[in-house]
Backbone as CSV, one residue per row, in Angstrom:
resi,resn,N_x,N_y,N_z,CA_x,CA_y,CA_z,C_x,C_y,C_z
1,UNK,0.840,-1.201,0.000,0.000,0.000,0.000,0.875,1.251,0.000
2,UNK,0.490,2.183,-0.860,1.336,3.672,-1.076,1.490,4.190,0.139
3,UNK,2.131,5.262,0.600,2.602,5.853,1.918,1.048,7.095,1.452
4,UNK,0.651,7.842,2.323,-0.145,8.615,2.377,0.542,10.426,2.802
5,UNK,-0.179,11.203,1.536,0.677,12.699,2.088,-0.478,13.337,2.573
6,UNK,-0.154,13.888,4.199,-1.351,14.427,4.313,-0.846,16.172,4.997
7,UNK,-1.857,17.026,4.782,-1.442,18.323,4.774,-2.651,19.011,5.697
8,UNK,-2.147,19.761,7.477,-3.182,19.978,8.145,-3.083,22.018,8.124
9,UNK,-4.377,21.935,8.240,-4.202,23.907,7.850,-4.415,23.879,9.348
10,UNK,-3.536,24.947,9.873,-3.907,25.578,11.115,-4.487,27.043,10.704
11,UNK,-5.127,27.261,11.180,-5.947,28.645,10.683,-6.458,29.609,11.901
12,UNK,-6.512,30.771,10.816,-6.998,31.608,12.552,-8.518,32.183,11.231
13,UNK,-9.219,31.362,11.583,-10.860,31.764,11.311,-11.505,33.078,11.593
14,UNK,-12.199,33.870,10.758,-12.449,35.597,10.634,-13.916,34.677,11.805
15,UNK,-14.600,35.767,12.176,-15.739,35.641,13.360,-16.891,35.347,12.512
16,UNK,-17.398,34.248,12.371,-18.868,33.897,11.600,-19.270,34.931,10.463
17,UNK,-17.879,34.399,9.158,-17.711,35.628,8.161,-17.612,34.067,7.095
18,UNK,-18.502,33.778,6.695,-18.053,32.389,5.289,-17.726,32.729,4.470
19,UNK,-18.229,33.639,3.676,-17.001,33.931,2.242,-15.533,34.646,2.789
20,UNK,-15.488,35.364,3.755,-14.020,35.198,4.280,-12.895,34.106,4.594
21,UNK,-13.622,33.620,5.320,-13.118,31.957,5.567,-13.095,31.223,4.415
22,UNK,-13.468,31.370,3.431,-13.721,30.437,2.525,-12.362,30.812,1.466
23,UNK,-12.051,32.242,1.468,-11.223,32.452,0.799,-9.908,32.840,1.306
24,UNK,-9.326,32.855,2.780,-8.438,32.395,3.690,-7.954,31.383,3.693
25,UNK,-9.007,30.360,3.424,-8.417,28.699,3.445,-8.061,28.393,1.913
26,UNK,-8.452,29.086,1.096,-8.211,29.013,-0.571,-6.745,29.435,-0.649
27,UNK,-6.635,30.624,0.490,-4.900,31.316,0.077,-3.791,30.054,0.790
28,UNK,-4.472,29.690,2.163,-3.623,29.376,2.634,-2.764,27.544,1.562
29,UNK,-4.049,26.961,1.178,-3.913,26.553,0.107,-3.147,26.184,-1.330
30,UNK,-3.069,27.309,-1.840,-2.681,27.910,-2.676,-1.559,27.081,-3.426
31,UNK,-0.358,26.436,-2.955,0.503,25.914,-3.406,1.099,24.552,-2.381
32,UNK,0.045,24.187,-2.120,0.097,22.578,-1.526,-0.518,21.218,-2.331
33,UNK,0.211,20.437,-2.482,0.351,19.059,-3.054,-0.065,18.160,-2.343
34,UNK,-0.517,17.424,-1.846,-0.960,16.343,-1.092,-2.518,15.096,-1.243
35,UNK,-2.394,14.055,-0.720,-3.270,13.084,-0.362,-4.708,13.916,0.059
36,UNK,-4.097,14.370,1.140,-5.759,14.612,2.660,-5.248,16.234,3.112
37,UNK,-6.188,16.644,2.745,-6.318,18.296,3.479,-7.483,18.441,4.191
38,UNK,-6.924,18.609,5.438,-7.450,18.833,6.910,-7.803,19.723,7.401
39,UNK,-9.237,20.612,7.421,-9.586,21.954,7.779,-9.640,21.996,9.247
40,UNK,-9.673,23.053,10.280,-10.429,23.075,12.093,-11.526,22.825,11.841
41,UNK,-12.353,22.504,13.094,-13.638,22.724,13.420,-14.501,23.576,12.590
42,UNK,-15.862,23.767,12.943,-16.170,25.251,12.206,-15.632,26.127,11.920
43,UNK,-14.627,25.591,10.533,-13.720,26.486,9.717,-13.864,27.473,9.203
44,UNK,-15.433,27.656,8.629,-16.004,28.513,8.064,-16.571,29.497,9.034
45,UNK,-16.819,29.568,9.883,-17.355,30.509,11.117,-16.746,30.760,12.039
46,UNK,-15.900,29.771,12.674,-15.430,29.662,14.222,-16.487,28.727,14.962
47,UNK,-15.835,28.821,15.989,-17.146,28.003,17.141,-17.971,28.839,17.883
48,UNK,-18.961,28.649,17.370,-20.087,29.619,17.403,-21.356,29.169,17.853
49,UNK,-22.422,30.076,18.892,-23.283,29.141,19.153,-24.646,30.295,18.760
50,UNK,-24.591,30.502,17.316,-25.555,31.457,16.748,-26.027,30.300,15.573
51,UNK,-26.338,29.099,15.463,-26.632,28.236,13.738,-27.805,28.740,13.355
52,UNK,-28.062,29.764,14.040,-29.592,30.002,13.338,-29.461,31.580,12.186
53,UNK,-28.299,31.855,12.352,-27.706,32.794,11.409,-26.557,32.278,10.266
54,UNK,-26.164,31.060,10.880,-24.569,30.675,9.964,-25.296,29.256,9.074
55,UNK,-26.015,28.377,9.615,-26.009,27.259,8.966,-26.611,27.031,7.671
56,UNK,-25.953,26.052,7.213,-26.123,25.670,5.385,-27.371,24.877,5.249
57,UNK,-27.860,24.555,4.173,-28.313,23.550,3.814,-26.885,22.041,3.529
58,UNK,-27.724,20.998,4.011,-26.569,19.890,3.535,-25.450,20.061,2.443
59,UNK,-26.068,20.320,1.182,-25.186,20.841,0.140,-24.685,22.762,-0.131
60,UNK,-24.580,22.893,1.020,-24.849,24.308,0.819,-23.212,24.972,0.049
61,UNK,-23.694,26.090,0.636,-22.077,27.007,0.052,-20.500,26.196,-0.188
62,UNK,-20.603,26.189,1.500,-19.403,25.493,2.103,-19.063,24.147,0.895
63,UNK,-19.655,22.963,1.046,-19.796,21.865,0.647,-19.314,22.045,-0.777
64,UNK,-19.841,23.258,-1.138,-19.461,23.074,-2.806,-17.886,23.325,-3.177
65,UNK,-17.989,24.555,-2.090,-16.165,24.703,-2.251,-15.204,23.775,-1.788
66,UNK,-15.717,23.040,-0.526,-14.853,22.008,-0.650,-14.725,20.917,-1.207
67,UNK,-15.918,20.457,-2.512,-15.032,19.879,-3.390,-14.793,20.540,-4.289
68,UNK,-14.878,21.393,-4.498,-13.819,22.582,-5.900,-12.624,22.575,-5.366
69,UNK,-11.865,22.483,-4.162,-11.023,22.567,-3.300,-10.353,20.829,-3.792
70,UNK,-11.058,20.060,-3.389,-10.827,18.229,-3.619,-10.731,18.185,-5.251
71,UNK,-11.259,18.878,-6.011,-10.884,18.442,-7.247,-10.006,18.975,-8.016
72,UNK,-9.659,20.291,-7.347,-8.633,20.821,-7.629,-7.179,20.496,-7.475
73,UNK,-7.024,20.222,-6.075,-6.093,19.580,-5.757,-5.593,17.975,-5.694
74,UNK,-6.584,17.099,-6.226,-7.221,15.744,-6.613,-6.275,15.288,-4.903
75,UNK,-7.332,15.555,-4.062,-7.100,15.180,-2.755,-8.523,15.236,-2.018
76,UNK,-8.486,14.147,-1.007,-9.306,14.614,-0.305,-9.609,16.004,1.174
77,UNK,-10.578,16.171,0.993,-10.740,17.552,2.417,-12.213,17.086,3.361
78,UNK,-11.221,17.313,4.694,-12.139,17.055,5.740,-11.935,18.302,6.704
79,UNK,-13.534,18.868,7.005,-13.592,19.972,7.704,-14.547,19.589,8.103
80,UNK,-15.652,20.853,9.468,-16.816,20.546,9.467,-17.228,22.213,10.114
81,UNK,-18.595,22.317,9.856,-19.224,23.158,9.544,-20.700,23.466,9.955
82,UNK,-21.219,24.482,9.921,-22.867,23.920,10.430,-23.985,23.881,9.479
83,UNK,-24.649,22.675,9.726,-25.835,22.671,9.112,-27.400,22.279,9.078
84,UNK,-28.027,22.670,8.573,-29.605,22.752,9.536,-30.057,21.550,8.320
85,UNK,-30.404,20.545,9.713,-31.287,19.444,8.644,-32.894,19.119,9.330
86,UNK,-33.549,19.601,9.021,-35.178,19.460,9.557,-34.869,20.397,10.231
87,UNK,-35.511,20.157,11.481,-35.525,21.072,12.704,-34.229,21.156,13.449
88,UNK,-33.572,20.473,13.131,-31.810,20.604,14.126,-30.406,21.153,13.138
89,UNK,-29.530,21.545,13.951,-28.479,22.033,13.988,-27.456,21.243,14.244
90,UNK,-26.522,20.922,12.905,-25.143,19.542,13.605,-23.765,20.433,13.218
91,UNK,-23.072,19.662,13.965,-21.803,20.407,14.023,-21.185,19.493,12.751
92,UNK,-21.321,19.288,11.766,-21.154,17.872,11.039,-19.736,18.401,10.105
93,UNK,-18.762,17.248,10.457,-17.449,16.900,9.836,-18.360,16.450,8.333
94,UNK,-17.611,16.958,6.880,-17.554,16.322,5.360,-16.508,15.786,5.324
95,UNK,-16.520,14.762,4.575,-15.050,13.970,4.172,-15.488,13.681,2.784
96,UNK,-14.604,14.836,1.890,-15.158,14.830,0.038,-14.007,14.214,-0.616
97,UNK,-14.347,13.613,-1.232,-13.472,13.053,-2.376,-13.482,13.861,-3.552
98,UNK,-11.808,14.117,-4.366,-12.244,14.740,-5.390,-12.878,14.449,-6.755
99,UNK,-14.057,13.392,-6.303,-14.838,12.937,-7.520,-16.159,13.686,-7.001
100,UNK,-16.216,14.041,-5.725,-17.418,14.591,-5.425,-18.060,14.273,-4.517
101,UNK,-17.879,12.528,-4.710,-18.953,12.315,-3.183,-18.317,11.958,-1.877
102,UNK,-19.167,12.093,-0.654,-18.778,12.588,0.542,-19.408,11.785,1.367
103,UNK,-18.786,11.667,2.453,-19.607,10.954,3.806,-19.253,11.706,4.743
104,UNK,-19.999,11.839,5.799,-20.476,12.709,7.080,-20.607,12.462,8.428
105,UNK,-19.788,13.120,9.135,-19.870,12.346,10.701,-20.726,14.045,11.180
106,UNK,-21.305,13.425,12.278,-21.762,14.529,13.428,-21.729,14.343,14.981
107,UNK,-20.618,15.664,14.760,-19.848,15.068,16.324,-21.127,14.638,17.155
108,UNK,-20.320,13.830,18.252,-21.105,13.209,19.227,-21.062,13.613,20.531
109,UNK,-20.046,13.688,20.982,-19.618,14.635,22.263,-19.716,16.207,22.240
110,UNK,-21.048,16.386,22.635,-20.770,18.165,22.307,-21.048,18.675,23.597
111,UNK,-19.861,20.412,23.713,-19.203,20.519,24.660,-20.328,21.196,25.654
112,UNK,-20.875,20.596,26.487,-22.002,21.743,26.902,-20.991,22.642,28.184
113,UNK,-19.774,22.599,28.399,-19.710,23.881,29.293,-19.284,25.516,28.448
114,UNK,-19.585,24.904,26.846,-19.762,26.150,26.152,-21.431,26.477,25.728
115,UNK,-21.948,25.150,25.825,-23.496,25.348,25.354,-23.713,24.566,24.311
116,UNK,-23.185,23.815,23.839,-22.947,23.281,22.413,-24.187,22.511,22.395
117,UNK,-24.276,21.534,23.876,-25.104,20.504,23.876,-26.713,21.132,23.654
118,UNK,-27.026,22.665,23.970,-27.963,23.749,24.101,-28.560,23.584,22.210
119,UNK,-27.650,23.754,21.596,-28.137,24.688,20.383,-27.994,23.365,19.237
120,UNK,-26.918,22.443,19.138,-26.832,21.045,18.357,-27.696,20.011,18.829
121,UNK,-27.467,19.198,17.602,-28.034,18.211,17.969,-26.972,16.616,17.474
122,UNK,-26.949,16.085,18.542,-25.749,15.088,18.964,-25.820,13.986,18.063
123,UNK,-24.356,13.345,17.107,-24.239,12.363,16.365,-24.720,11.128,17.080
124,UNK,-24.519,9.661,16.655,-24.768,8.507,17.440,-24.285,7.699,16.328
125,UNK,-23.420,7.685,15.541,-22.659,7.030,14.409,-21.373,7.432,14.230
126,UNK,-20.201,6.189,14.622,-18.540,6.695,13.703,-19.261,6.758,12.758
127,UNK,-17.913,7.155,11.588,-17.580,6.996,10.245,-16.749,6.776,10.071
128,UNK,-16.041,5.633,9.479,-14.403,5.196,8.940,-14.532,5.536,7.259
129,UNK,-14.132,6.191,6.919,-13.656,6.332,5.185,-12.378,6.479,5.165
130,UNK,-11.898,5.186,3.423,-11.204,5.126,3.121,-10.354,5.566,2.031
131,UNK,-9.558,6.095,1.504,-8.458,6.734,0.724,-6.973,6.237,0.596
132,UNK,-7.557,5.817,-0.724,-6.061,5.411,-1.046,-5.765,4.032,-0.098
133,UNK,-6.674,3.415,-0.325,-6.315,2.230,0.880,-6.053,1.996,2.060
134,UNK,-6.442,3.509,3.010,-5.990,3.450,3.877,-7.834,3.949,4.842
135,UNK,-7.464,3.208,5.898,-8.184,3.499,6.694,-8.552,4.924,7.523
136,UNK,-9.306,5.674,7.514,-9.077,6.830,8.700,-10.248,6.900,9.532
137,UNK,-10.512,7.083,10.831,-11.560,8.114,11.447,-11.367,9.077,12.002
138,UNK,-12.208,9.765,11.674,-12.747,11.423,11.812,-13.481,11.583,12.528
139,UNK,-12.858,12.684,13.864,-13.639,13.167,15.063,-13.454,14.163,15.163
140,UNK,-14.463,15.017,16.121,-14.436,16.293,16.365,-13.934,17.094,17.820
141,UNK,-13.165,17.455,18.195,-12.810,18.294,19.240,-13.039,17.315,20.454
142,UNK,-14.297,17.599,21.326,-14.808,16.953,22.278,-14.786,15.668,22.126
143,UNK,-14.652,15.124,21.401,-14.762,13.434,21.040,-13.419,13.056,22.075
144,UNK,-12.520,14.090,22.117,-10.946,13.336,22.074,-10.727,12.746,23.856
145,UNK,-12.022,13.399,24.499,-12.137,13.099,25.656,-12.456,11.476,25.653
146,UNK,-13.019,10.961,25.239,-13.540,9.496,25.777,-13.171,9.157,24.399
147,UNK,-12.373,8.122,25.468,-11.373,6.986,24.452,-12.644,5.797,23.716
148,UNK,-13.566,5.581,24.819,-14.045,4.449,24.073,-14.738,4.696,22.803
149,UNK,-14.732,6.020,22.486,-16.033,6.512,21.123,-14.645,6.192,19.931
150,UNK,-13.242,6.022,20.877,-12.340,6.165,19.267,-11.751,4.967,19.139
151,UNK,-12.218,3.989,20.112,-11.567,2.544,20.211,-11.515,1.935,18.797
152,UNK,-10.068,1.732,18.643,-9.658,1.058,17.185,-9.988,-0.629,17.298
153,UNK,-11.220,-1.261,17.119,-11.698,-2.191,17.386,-11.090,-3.055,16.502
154,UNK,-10.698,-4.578,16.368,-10.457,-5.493,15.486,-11.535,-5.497,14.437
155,UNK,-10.574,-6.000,13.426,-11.692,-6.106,12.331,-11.010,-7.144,11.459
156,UNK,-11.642,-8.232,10.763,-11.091,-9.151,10.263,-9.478,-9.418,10.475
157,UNK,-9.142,-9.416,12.129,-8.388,-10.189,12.369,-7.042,-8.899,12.386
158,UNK,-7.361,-7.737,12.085,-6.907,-6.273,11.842,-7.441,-5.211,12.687
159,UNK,-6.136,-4.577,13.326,-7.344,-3.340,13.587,-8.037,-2.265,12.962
160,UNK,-9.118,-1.603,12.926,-10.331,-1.211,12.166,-9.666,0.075,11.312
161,UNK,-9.079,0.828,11.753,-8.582,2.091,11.083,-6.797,1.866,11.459
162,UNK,-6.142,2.891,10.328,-5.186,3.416,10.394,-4.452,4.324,10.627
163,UNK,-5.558,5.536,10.949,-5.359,7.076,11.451,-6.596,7.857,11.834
164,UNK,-6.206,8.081,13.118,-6.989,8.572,13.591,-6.821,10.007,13.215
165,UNK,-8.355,11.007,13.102,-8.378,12.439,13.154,-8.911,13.015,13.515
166,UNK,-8.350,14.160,14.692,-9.432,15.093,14.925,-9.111,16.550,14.711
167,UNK,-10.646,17.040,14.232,-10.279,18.310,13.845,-10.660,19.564,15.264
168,UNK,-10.281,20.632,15.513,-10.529,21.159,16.953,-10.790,22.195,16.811
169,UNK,-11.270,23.169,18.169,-11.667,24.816,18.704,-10.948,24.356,19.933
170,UNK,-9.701,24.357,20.090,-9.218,23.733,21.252,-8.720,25.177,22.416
171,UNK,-9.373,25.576,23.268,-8.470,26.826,23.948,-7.274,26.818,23.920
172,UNK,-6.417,27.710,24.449,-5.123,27.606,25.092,-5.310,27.025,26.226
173,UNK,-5.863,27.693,27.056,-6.066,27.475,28.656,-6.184,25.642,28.751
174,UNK,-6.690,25.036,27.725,-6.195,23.356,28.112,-5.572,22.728,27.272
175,UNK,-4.526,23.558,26.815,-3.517,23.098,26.138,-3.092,21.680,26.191
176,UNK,-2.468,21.390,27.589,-1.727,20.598,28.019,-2.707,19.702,27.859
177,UNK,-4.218,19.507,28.274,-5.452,18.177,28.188,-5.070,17.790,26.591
178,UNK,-5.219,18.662,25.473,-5.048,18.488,24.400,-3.694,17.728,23.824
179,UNK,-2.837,18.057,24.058,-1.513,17.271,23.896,-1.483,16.150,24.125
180,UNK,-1.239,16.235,25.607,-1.343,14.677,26.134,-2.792,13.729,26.063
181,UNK,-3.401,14.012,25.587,-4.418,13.221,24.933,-4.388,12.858,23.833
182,UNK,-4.264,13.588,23.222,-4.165,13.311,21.181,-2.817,11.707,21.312
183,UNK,-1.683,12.545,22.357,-0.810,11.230,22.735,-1.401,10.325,22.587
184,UNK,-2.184,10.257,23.988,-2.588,8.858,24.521,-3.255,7.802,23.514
185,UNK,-4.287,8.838,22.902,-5.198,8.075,22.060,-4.866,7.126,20.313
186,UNK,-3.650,7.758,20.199,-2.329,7.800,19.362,-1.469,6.209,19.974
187,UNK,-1.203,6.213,21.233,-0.446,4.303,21.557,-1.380,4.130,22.143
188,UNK,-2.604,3.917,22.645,-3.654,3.287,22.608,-4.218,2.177,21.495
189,UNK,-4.577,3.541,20.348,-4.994,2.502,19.232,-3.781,2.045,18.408
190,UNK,-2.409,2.359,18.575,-1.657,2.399,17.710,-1.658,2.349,16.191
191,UNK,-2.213,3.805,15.986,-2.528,4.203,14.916,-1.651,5.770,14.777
192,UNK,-1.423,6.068,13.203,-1.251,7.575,13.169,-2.248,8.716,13.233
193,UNK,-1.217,9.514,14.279,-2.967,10.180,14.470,-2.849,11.921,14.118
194,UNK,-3.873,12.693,13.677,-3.631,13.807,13.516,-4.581,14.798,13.903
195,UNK,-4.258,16.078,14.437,-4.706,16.528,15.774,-4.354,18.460,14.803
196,UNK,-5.731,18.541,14.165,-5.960,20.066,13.622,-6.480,21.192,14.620
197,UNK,-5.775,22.025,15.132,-6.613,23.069,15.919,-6.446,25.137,15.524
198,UNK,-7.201,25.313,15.635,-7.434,26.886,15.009,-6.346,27.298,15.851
199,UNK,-5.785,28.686,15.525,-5.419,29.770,16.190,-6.166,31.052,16.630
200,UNK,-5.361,31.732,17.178,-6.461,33.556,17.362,-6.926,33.666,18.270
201,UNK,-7.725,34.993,18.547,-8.826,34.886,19.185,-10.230,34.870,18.509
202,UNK,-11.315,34.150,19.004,-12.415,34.377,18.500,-13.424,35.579,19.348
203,UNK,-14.904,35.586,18.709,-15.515,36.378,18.984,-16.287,36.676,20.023
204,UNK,-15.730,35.281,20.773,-16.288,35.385,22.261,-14.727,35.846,22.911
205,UNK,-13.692,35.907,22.900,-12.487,36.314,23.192,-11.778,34.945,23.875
206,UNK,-11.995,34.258,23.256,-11.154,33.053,23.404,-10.209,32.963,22.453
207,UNK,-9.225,32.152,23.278,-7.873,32.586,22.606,-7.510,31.049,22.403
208,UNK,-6.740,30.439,20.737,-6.676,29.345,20.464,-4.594,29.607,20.272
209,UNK,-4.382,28.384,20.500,-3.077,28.336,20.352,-2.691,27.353,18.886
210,UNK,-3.650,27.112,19.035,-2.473,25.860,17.659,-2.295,24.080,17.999
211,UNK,-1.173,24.466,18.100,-0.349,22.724,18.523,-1.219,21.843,17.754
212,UNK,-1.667,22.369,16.566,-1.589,21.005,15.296,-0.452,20.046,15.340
213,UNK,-0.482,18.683,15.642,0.132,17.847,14.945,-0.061,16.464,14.083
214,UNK,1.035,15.934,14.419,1.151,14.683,13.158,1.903,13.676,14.559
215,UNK,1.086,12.532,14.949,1.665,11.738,15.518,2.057,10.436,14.944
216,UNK,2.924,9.462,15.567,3.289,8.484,14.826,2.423,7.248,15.823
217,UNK,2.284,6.059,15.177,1.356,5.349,15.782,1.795,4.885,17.227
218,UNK,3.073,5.087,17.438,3.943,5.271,19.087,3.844,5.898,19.996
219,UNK,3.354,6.927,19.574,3.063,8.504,19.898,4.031,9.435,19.937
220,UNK,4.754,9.042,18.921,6.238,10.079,19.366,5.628,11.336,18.148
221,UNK,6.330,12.114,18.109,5.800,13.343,17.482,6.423,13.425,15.877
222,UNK,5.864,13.716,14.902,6.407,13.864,13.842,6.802,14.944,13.140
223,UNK,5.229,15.878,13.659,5.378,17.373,13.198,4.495,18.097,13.819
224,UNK,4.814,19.630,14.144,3.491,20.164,14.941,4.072,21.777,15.176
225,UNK,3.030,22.309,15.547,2.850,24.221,15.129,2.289,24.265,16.588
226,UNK,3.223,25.891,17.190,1.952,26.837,18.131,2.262,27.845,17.359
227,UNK,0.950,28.547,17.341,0.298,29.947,17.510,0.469,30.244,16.087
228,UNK,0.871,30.122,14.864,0.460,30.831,13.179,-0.001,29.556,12.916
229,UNK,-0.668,30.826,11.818,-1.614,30.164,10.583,-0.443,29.724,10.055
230,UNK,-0.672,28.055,9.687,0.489,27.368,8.843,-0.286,25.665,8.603
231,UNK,0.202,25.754,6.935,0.421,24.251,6.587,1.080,23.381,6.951
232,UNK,0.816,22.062,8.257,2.111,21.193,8.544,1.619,19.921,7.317
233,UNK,2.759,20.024,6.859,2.662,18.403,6.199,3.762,17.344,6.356
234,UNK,3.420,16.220,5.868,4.163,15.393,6.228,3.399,13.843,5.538
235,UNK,4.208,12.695,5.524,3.885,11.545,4.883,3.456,10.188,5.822
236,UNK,3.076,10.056,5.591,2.473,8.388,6.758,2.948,7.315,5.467
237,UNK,3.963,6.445,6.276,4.245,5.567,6.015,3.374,3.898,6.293
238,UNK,2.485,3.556,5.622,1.838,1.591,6.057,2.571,0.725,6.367
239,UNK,3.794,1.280,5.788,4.703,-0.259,5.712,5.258,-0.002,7.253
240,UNK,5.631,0.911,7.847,6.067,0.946,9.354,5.105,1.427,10.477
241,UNK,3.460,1.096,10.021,3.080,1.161,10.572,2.316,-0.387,10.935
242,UNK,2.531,-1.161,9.934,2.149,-2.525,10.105,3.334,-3.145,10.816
243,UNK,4.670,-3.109,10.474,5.499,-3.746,10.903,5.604,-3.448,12.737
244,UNK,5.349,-1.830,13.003,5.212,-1.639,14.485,3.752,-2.767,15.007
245,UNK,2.767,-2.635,14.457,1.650,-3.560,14.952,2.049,-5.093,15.299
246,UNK,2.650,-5.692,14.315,3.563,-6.849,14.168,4.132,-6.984,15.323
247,UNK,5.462,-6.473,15.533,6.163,-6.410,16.746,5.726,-6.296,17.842
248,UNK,4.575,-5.122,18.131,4.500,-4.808,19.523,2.795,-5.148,19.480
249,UNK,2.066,-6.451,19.254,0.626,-6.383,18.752,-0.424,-6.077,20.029
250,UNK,-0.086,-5.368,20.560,-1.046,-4.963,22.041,-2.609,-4.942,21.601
251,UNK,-2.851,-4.440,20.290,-4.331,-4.789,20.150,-4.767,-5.585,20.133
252,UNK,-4.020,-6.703,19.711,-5.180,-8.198,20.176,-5.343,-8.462,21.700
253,UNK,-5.092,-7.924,22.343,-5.404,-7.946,23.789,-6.413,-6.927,23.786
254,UNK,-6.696,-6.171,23.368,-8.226,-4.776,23.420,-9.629,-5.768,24.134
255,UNK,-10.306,-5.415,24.632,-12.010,-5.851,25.172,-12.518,-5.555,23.980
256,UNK,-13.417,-6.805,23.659,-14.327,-6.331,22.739,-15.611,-5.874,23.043
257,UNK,-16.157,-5.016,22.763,-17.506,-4.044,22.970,-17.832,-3.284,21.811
258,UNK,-19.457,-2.663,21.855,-19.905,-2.124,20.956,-20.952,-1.090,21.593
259,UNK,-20.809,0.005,21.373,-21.580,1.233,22.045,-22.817,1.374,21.111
């Protein structure tokens, strides 16, 4: 299986401004090559608890540019964004291919000591999609708290994914929760894992630091940013990530369960 190039935007997001954002993430863009491009959280707005002014239809604005974005760059892009389906409001991750079509997670853990749990309405489904032969799941911010929603479960005799991702609105002020978690959850599943978070301040005056990285399925560090807007990229290797599974196979010892 090919090695995978994947490319994470750290961004400092304008205040619930979408054609701003939309064309921020176009610059930052601009002259990157890669597999998988990795947007923050509500990239297009910030983290915001107004969806009754910002949110799309399913296919809305957003959606379209990011696959003009995927087909442009014949890569895939995973961000997430808000959008009103019936009567509710989801914080919902896209994962577009640049042929067009897409599958959709909606976070599950939402943060109510900001209100999140108030104004969304809560996923109850992973999503694993694959690229390029490779396994990934895609989570959102709050997810990164409870390990069991990211448990890399066996699967024909394999474990289920190959990289874990989450995209974030992560403060400064819990920096350190953020780090050493993305770790943990990283030699836990022993998987590669990658960990997108905004910069700035936003419009409630919260202040984001960064510390995007790229972990290795060990958890040792590969690549990672505080505080600018910046592209980290970098390559994931299969072949040393199977051979570490091989050697050190701690997942066949995992509990099996199903939430």
């Amino acid at each position: 299986m090919q090695d995978l190039n994947v490319a994470l935007v750290q961004s400092n997001p304008a205040w619930q401004d979408v054609d701003r954002n939309l064309a921020l993430h176009e610059k930052l863009l601009e002259n990157i090559e890669t597999d998988v491009i990795v947007l923050p959280e509500m990239f297009s707005t910030g983290f915001t608890m107004n969806p009754e002014k910002l949110a799309e239809s399913p296919e809305g604005k957003t959606l379209q540019w990011m696959g003009k974005i995927a087909a442009e760059k014949t890569a895939c892009v995973a961000g997430s964004y808000i959008i009103k389906e019936g009567n509710h409001y989801y914080n919902r991750l896209h994962w577009i291919n640049p042929f067009g079509s897409y599958r959709i997670y909606d976070k599950r853990h939402l943060f109510r000591m900001g209100g999140e749990d108030k104004v969304y309405q809560a996923g109850n489904k992973r999503q694993i999609v694959i690229w390029k032969g490779w396994s990934i799941l895609p989570l959102i911010c709050y997810d990164l708290r409870f390990p069991v929603w990211s448990r890399n479960r066996a699967k024909n005799d394999q474990p289920e994914y190959d990289c874990l991702l989450y995209i974030a609105s992560w403060p400064e002020k819990r920096r350190k929760h953020w780090i050493n978690l993305l770790q943990a959850r990283a030699i836990e599943n022993q998987a590669y894992l990658l960990g997108v978070n905004r910069v700035g301040t936003d419009g409630n005056e919260i202040q984001y630091c960064g510390d995007s990285c790229i972990l290795q399925y060990d958890g040792n560090l590969i690549e990672t940013n505080k505080g600018n807007s910046q592209v980290l990229q970098s390559v994931l290797s299969h072949e040393k990530l199977m051979a570490y599974r091989k050697s050190f196979p701690a997942w066949r010892d995992s509990d099996p369960f199903i939430i």
